[in-house]
DSSP file (Angstrom, degrees, kcal/mol; ACC not computed):
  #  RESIDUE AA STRUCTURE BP1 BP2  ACC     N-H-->O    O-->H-N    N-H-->O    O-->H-N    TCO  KAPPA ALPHA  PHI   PSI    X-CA   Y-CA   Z-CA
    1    1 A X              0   0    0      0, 0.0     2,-0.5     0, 0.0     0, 0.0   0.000 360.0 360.0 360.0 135.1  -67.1    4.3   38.5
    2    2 A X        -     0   0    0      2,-0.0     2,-0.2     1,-0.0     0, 0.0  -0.803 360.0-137.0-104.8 141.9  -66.5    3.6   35.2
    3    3 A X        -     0   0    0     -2,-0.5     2,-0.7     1,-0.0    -1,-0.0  -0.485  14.0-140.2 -72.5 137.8  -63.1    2.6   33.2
    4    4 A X        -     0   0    0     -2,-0.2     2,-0.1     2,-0.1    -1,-0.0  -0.793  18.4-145.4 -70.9  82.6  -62.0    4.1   29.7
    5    5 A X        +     0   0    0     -2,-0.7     2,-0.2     2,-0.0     0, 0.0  -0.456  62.2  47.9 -65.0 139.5  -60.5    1.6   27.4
    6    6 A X  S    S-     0   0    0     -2,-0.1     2,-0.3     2,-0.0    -2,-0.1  -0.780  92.6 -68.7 120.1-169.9  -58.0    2.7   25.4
    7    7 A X        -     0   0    0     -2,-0.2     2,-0.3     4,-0.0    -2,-0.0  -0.798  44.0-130.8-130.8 154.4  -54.5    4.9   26.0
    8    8 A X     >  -     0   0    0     -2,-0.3     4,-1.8     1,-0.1     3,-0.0  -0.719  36.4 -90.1-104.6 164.1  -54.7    8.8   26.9
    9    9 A X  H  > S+     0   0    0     -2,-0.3     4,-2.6     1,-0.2     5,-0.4   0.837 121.3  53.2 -34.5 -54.3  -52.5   11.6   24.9
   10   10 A X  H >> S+     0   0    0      2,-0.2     4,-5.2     1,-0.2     3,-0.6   0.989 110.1  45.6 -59.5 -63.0  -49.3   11.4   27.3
   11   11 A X  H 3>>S+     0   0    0      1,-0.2     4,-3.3     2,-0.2     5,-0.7   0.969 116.1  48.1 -52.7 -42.0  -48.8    7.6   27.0
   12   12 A X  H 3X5S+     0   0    0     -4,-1.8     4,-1.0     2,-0.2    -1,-0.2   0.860 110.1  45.9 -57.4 -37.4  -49.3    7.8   23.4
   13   13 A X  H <X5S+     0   0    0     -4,-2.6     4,-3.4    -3,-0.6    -1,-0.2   0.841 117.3  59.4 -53.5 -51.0  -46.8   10.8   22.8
   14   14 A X  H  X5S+     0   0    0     -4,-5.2     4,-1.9    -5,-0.4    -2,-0.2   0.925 106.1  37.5 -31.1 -64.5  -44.8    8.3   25.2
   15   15 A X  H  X>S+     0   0    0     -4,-3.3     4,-1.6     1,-0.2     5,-0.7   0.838 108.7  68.0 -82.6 -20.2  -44.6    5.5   23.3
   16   16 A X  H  X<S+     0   0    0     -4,-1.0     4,-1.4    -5,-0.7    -1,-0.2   0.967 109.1  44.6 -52.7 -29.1  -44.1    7.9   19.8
   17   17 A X  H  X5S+     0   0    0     -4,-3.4     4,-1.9     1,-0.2     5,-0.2   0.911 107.7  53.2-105.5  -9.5  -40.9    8.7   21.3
   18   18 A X  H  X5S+     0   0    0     -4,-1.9     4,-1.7     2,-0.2    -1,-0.2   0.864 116.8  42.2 -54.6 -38.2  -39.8    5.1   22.4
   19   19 A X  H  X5S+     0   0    0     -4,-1.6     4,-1.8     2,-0.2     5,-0.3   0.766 117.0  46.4 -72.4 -52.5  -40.4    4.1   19.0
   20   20 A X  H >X<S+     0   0    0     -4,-1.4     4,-1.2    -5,-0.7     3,-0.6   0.917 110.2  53.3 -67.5 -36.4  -38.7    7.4   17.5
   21   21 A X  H 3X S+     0   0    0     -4,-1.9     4,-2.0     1,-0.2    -1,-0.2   0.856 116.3  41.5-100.7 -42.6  -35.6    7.1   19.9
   22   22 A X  H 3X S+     0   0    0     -4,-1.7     4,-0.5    -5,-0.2    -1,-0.2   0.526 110.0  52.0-106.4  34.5  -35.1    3.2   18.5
   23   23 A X  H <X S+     0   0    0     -4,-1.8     4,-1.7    -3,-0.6    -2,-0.2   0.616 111.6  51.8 -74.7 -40.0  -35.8    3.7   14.9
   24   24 A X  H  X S+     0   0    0     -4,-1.2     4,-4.4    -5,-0.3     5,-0.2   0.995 113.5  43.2 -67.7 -59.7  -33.0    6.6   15.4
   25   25 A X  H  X S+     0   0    0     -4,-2.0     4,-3.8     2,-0.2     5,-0.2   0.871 112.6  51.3 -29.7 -68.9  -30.5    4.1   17.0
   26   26 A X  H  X S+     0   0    0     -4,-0.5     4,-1.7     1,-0.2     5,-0.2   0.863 112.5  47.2 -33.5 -91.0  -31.1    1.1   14.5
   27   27 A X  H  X S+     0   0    0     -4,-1.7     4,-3.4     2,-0.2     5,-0.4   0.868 112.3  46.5 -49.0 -32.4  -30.6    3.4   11.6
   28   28 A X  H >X S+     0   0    0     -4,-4.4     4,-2.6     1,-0.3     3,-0.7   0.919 117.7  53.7 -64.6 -56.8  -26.9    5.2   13.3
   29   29 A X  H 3X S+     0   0    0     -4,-3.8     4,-1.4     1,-0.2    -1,-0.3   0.860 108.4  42.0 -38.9 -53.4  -26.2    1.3   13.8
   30   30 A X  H 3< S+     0   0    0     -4,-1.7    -1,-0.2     1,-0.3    -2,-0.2   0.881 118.3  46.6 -71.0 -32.7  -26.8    0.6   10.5
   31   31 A X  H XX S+     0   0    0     -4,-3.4     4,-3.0    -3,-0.7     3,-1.7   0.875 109.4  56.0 -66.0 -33.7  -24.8    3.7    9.2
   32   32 A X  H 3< S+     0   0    0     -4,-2.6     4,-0.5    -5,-0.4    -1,-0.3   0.783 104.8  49.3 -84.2  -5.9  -22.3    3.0   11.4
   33   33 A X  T 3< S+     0   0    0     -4,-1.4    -1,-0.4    -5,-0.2    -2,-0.1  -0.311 108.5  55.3 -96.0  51.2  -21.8   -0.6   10.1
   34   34 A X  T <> S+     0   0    0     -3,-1.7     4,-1.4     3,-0.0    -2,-0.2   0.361 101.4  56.4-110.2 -51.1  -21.7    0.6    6.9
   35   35 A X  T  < S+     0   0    0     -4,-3.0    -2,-0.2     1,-0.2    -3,-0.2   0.772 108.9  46.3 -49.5 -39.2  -19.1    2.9    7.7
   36   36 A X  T >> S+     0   0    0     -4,-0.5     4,-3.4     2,-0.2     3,-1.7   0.868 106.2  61.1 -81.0 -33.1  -16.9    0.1    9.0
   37   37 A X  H 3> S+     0   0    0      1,-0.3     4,-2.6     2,-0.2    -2,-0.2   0.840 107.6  46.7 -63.3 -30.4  -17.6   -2.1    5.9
   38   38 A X  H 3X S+     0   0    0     -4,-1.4     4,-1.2     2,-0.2    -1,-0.3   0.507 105.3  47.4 -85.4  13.4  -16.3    0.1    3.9
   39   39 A X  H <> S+     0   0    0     -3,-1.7     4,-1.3     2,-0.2     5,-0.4   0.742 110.8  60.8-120.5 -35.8  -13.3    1.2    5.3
   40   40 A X  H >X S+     0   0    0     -4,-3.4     3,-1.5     2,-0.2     4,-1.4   0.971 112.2  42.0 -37.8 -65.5  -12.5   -2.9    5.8
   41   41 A X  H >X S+     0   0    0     -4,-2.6     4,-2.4     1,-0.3     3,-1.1   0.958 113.7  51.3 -45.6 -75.2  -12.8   -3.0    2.2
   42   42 A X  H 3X S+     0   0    0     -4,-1.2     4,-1.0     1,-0.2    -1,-0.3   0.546 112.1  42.0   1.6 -58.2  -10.9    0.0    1.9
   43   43 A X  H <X S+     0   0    0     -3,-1.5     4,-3.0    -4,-1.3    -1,-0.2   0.607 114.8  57.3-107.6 -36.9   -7.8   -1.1    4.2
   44   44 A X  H <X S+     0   0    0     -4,-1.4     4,-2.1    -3,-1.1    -2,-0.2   0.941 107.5  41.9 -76.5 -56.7   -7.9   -4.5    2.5
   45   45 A X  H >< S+     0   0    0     -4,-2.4     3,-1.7     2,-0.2    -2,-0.2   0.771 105.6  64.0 -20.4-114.2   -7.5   -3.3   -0.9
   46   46 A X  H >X S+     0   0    0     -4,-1.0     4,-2.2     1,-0.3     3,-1.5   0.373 109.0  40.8  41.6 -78.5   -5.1   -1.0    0.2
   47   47 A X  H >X S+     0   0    0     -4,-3.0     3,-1.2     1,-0.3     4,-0.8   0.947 111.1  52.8 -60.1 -53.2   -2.8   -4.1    1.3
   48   48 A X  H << S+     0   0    0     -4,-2.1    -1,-0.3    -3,-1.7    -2,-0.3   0.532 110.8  45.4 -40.0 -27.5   -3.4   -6.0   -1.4
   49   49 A X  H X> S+     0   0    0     -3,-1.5     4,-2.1    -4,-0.2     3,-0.6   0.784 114.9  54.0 -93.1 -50.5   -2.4   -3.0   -3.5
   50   50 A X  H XX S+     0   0    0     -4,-2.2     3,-3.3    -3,-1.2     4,-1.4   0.911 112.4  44.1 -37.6 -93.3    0.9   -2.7   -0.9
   51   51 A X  H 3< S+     0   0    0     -4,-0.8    -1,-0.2     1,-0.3    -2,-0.2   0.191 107.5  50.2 -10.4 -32.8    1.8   -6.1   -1.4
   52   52 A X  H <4 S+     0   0    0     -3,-0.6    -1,-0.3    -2,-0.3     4,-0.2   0.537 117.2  46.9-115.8 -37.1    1.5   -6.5   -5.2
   53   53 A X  H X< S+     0   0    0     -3,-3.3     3,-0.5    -4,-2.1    -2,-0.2   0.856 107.4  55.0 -69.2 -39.0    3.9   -2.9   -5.5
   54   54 A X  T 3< S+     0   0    0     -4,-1.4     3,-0.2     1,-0.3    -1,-0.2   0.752 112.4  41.1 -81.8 -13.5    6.4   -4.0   -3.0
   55   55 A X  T 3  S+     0   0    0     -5,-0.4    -1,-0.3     1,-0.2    -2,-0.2   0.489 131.2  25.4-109.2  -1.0    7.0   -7.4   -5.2
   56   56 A X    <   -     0   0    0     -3,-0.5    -1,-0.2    -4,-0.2    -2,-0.1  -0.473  64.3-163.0-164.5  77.5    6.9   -5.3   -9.0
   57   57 A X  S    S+     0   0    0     -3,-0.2     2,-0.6    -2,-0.1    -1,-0.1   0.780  87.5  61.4 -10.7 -58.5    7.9   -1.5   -8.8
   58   58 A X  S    S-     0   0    0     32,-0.0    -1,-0.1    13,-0.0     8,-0.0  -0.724  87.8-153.9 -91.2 107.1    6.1   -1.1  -12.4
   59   59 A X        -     0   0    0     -2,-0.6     2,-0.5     1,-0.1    -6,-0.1  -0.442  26.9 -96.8 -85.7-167.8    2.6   -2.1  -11.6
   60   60 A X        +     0   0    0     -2,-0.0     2,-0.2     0, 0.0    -1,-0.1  -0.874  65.9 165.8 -83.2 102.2    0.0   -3.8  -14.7
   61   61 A X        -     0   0    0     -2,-0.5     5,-0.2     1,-0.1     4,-0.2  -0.976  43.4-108.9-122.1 129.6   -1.3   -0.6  -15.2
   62   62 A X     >  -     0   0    0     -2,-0.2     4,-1.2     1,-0.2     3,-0.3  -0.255  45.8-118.4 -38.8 164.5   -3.8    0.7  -18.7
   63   63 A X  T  4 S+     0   0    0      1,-0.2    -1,-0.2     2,-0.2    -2,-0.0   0.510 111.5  69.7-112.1  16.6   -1.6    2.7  -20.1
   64   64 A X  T  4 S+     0   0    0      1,-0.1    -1,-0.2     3,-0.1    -2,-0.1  -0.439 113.7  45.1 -71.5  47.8   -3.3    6.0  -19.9
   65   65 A X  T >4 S+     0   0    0     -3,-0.3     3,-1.4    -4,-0.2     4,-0.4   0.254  91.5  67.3-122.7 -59.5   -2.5    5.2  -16.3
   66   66 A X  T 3< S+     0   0    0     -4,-1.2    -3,-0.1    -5,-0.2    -2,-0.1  -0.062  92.7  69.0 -81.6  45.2    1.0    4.0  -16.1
   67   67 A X  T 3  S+     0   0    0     -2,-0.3    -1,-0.2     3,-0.0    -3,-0.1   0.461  95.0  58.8 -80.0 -36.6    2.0    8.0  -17.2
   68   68 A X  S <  S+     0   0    0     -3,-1.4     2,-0.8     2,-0.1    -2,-0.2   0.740  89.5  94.5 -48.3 -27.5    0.7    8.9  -13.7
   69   69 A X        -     0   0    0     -4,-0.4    23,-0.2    23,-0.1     2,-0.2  -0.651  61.7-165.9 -72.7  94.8    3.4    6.5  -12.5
   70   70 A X  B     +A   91   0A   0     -2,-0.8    21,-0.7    21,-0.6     2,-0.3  -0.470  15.3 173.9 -82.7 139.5    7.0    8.2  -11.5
   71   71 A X        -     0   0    0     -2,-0.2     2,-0.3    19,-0.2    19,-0.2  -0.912  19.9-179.0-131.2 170.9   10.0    6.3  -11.1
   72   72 A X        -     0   0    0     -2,-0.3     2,-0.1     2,-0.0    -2,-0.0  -0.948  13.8-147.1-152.7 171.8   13.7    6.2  -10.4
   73   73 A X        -     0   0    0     -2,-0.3     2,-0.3    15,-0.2    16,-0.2  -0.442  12.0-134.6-134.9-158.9   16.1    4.0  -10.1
   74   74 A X        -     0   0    0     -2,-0.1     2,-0.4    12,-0.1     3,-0.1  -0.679  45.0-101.2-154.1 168.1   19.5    3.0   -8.4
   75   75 A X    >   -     0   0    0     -2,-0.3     3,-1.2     1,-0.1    11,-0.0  -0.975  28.2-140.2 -96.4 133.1   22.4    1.5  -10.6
   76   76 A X  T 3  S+     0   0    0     -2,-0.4    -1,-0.1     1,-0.3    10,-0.1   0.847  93.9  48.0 -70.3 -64.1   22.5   -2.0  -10.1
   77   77 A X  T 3  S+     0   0    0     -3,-0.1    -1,-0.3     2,-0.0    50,-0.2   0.119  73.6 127.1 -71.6   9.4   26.3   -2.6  -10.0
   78   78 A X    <   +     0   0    0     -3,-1.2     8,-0.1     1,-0.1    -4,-0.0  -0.470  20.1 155.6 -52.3 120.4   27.1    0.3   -7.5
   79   79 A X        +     0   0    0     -2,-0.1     2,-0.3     5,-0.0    -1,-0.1   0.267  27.6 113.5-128.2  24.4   29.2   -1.5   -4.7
   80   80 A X    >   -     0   0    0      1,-0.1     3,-0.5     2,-0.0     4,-0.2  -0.753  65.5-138.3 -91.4 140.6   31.5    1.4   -3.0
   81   81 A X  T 3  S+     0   0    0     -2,-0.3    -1,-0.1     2,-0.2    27,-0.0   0.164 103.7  77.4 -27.1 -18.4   30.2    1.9    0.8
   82   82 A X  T 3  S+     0   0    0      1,-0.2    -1,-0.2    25,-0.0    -2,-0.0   0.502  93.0  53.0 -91.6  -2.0   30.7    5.8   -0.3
   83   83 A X  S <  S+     0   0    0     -3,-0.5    -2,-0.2     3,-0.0    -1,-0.2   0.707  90.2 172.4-111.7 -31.0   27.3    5.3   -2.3
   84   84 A X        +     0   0    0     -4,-0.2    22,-0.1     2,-0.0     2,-0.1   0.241  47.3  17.7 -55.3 161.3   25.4    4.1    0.2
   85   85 A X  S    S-     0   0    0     20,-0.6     2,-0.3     1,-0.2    21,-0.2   0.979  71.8-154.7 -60.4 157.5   22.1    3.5    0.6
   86   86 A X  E     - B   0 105A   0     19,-1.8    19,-0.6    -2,-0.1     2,-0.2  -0.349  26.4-165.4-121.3 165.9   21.4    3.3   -3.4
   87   87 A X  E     - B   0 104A   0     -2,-0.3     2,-0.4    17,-0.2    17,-0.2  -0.809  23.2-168.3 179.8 130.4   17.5    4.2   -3.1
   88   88 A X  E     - B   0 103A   0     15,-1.0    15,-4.1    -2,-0.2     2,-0.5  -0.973   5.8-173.1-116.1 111.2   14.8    3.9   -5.7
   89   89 A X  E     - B   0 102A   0     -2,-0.4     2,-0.3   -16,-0.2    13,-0.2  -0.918   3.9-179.6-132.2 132.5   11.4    5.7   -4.8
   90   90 A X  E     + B   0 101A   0     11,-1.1    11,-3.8    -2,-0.5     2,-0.3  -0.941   8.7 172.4-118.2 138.3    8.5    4.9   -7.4
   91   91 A X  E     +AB  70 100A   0    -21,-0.7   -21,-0.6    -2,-0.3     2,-0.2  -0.861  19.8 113.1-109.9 154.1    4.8    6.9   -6.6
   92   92 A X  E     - B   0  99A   0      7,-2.4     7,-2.5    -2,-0.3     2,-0.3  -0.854  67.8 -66.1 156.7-166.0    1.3    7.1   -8.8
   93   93 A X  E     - B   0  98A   0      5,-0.2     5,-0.2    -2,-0.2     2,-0.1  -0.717  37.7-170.8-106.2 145.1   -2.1    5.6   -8.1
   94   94 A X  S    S-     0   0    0      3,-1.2   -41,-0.1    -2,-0.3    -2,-0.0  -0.630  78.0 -12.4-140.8  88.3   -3.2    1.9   -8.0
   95   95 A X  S    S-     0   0    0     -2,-0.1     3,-0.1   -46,-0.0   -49,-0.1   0.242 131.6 -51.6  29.9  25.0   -6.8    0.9   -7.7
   96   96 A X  S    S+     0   0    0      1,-0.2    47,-0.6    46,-0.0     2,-0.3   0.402 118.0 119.1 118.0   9.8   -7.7    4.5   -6.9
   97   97 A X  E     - C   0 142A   0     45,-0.1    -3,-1.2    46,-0.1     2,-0.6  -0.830  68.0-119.7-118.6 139.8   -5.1    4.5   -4.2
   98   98 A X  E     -BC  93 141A   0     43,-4.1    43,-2.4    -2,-0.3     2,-0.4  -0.480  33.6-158.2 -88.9 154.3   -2.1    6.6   -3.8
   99   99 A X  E     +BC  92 140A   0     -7,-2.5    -7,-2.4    -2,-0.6     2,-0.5  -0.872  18.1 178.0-121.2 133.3    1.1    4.6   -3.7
  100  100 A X  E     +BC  91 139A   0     39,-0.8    39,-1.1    -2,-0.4     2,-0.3  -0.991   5.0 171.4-125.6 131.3    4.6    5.2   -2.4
  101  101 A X  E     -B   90   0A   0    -11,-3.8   -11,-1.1    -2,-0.5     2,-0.6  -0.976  10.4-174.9-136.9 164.5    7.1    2.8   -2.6
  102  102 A X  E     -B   89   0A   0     35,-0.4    35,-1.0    -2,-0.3     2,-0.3  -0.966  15.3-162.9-176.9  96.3   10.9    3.8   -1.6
  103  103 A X  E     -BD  88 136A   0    -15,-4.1   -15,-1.0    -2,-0.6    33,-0.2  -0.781  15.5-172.1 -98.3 157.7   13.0    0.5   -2.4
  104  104 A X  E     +BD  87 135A   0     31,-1.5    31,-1.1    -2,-0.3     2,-0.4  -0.957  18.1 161.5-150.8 118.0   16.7    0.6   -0.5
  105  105 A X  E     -B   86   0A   0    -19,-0.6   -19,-1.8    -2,-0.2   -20,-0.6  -0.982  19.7-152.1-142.2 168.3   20.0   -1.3   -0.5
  106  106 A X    >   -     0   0    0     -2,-0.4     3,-0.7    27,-0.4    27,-0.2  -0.741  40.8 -99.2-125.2-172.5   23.4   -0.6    0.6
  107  107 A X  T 3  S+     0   0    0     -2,-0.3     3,-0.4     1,-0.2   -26,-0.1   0.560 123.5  63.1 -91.3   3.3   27.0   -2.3   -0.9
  108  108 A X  T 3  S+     0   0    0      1,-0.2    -1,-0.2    25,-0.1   -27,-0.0   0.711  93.5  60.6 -84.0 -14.5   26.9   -4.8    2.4
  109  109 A X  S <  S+     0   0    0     -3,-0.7    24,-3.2    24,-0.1     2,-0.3   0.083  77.5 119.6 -81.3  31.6   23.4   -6.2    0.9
  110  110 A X  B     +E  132   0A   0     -3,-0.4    22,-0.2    22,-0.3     3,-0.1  -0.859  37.4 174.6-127.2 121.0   25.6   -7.3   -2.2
  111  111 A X        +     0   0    0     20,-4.0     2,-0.5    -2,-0.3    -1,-0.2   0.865  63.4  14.5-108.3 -65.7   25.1  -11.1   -2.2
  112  112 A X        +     0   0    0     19,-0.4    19,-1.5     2,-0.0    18,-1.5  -0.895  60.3 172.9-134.8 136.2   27.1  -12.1   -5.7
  113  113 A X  E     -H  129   0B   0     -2,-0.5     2,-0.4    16,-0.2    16,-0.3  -0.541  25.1-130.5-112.9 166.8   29.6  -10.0   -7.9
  114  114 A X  E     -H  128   0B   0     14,-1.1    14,-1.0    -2,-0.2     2,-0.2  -0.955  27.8-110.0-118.7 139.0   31.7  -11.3  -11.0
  115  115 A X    >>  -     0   0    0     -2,-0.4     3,-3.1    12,-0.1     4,-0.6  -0.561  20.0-127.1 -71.4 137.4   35.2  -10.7  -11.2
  116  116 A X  G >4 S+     0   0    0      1,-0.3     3,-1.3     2,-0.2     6,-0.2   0.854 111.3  62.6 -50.6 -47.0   36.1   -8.1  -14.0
  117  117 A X  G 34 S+     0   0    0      1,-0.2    -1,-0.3     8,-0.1     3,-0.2   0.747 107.0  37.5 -61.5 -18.3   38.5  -10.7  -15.2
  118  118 A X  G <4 S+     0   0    0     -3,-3.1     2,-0.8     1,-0.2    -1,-0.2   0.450 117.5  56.6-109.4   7.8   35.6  -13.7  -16.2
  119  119 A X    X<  +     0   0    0     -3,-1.3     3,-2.4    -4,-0.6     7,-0.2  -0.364  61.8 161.7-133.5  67.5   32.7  -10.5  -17.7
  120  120 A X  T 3   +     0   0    0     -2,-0.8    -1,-0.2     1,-0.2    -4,-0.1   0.338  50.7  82.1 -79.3  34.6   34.8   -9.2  -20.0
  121  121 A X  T 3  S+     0   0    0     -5,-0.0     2,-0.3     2,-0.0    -1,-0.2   0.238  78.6  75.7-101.7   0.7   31.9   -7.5  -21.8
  122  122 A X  S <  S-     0   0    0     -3,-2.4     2,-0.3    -6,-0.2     3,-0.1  -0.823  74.6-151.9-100.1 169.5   31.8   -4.4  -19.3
  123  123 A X  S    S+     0   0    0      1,-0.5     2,-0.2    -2,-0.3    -2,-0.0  -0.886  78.2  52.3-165.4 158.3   34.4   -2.1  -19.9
  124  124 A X  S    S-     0   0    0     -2,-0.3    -1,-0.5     1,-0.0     2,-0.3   0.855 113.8-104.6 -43.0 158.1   35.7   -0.2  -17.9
  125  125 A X        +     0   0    0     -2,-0.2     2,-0.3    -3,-0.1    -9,-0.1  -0.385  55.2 173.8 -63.9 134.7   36.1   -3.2  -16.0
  126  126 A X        -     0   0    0     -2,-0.3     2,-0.7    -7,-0.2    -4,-0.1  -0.623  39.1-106.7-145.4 150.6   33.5   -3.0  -13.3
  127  127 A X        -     0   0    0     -2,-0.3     2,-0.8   -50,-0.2   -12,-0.1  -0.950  37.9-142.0-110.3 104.3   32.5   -5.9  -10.6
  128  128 A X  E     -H  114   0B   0    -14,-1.0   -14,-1.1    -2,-0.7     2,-0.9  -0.774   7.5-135.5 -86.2 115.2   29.4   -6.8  -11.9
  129  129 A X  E     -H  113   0B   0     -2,-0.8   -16,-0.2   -16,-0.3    31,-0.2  -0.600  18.8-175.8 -77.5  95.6   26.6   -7.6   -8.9
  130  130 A X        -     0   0    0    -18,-1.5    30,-0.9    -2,-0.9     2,-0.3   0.840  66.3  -0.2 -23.0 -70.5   24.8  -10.6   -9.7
  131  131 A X  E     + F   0 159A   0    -19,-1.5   -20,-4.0    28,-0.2   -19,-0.4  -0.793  61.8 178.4-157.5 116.9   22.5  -10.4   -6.8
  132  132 A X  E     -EF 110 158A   0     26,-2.2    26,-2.4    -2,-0.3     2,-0.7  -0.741  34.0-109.0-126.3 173.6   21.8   -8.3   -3.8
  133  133 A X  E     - F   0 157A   0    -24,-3.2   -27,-0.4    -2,-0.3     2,-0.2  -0.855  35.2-169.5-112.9 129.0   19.5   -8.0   -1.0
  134  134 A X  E     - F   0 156A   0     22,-3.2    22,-0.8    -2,-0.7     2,-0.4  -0.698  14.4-150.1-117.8 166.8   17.1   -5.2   -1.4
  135  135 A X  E     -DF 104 155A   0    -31,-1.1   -31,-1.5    -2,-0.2     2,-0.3  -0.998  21.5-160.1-138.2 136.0   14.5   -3.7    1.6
  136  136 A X  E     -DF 103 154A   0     18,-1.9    18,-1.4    -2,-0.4     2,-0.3  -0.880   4.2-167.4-129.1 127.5   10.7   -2.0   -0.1
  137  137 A X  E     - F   0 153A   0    -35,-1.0   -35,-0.4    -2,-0.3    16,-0.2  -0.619   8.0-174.4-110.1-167.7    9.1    0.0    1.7
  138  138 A X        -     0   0    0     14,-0.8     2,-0.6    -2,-0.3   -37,-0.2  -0.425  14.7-172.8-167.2 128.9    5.4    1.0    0.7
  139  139 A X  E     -C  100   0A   0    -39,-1.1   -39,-0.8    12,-0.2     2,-0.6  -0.824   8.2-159.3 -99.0 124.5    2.8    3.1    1.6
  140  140 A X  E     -CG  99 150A   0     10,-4.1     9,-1.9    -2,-0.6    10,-0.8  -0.777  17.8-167.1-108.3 134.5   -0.8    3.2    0.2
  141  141 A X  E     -CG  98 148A   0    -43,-2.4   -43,-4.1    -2,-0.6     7,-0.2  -0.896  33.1-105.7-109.9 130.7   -3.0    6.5    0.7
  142  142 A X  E  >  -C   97   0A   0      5,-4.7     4,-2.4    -2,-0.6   -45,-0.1  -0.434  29.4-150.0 -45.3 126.5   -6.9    7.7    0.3
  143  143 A X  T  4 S+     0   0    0    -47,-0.6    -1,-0.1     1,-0.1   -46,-0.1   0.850 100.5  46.8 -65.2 -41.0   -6.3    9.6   -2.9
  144  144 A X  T  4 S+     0   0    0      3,-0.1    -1,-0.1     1,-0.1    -2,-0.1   0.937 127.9  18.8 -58.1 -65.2   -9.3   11.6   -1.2
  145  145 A X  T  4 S-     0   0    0      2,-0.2    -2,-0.1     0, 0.0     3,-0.1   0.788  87.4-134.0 -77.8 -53.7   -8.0   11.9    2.4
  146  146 A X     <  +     0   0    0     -4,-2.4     2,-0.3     1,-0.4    -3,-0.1   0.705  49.9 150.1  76.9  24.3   -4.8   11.4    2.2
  147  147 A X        -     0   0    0      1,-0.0    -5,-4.7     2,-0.0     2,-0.4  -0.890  56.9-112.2-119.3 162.6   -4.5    9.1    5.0
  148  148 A X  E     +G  141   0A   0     -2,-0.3    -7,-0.2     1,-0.2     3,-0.1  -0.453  45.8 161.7 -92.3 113.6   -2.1    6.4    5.4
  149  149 A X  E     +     0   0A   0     -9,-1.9     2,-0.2    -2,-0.4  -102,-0.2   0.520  66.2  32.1-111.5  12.8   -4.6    3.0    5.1
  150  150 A X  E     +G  140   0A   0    -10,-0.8   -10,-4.1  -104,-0.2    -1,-0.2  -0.932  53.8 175.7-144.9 136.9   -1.6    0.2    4.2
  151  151 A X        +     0   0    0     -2,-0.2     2,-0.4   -12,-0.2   -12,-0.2  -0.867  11.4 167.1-118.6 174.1    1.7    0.2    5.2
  152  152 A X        +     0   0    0     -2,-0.2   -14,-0.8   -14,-0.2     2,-0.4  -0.923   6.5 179.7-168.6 138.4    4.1   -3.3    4.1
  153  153 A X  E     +F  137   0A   0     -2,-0.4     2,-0.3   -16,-0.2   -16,-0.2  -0.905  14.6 153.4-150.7 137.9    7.6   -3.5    4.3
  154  154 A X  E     -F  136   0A   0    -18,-1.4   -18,-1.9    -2,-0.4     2,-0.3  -0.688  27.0-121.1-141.2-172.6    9.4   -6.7    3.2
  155  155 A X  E     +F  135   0A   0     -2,-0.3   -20,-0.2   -20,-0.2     2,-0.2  -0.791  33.3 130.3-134.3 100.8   12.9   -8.2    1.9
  156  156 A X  E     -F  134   0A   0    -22,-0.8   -22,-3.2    -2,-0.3     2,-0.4  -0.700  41.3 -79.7-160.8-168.8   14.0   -9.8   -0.6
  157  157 A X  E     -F  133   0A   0    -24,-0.2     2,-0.4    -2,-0.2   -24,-0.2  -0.845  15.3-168.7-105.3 144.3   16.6  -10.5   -3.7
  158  158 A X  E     +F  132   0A   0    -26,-2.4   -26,-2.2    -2,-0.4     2,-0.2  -0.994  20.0 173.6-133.2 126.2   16.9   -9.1   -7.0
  159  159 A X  E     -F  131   0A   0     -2,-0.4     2,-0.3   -28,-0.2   -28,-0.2  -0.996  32.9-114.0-149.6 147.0   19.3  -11.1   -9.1
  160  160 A X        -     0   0    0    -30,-0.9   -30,-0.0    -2,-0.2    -2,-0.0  -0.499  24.5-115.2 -94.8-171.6   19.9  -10.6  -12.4
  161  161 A X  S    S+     0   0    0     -2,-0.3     2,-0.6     2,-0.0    -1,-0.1   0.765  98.0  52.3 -64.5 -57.5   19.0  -13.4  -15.0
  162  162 A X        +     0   0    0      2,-0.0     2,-0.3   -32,-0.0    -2,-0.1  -0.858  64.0 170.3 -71.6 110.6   22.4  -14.3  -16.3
  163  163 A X              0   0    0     -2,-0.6   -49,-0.0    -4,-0.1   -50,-0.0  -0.920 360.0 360.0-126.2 158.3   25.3  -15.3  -13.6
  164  164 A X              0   0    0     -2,-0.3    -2,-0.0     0, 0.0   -50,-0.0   0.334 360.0 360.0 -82.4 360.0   28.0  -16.4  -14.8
């Protein structure tokens, strides 16, 4: 009896779909570490973006930008317990990301005041705050998505330039 060399229709079909089933795999691997690279990039940004808001409210923006930016602000010198928490919340976009930042203090974070008697340049005389301890929150969002891909919350003092 004689042998055929060579492969018959079924093994051949076989190995087409061995071939076909790990060309498909490779490529969803490759998409799917694609997928991940970016959304690392993404998330890293994103802090970087946190980070850089929570330390400077007003970021270095063009300024057909920084119109997108809302703010508000707190009065500096507030120090009644009836005021509390004094609250500053600045939004807008910052590298293509949307930014919430929601700064907070109350009149216990109040590190150093001047006596109305030595800053007699306010009137009415007011206990002028020096320096207080403020708490930032910030959140960064896909401007697309509109999920939350940095959060940062820190602490720190804001004092002003002059003490007496």
């Amino acid at each position: 009896m004689r042998t055929r060399a060579g492969f018959n229709l079924v093994e051949t079909l076989a190995v087409l779909l061995v071939v076909a089933l790990g060309l498909s795999a490779a490529a969803g691997l490759f998409s799917y570490g694609l997928r991940l690279s970016v959304d690392a990039q993404a998330r890293s940004t994103a802090m970087a973006s946190a980070i850089s808001v929570a330390v400077d409210p007003r970021p270095l923006l063009d300024p057909d930008l920084a119109a997108d930016w809302s703010s508000t602000t707190y009065d500096f010198d507030i120090s009644s317990p009836a005021a509390d928490p004094l609250v500053a919340i600045d939004s807008g976009l910052v590298n293509g990301y949307q930014v919430y930042r929601r700064e907070s203090t109350v009149a216990a974070d109040i590190i150093a005041m001047a006596d109305p008697a030595i800053d007699p340049g306010v009137t009415p005389p007011v206990r002028r705050v020096y320096a207080r301890s403020v708490h930032v929150d910030v959140e960064v969002l896909d401007a697309a998505g509109g999920r939350v891909l940095a959060s940062f919350t820190t602490r720190f003092v804001r004092q002003r330039p002059e003490i007496p």
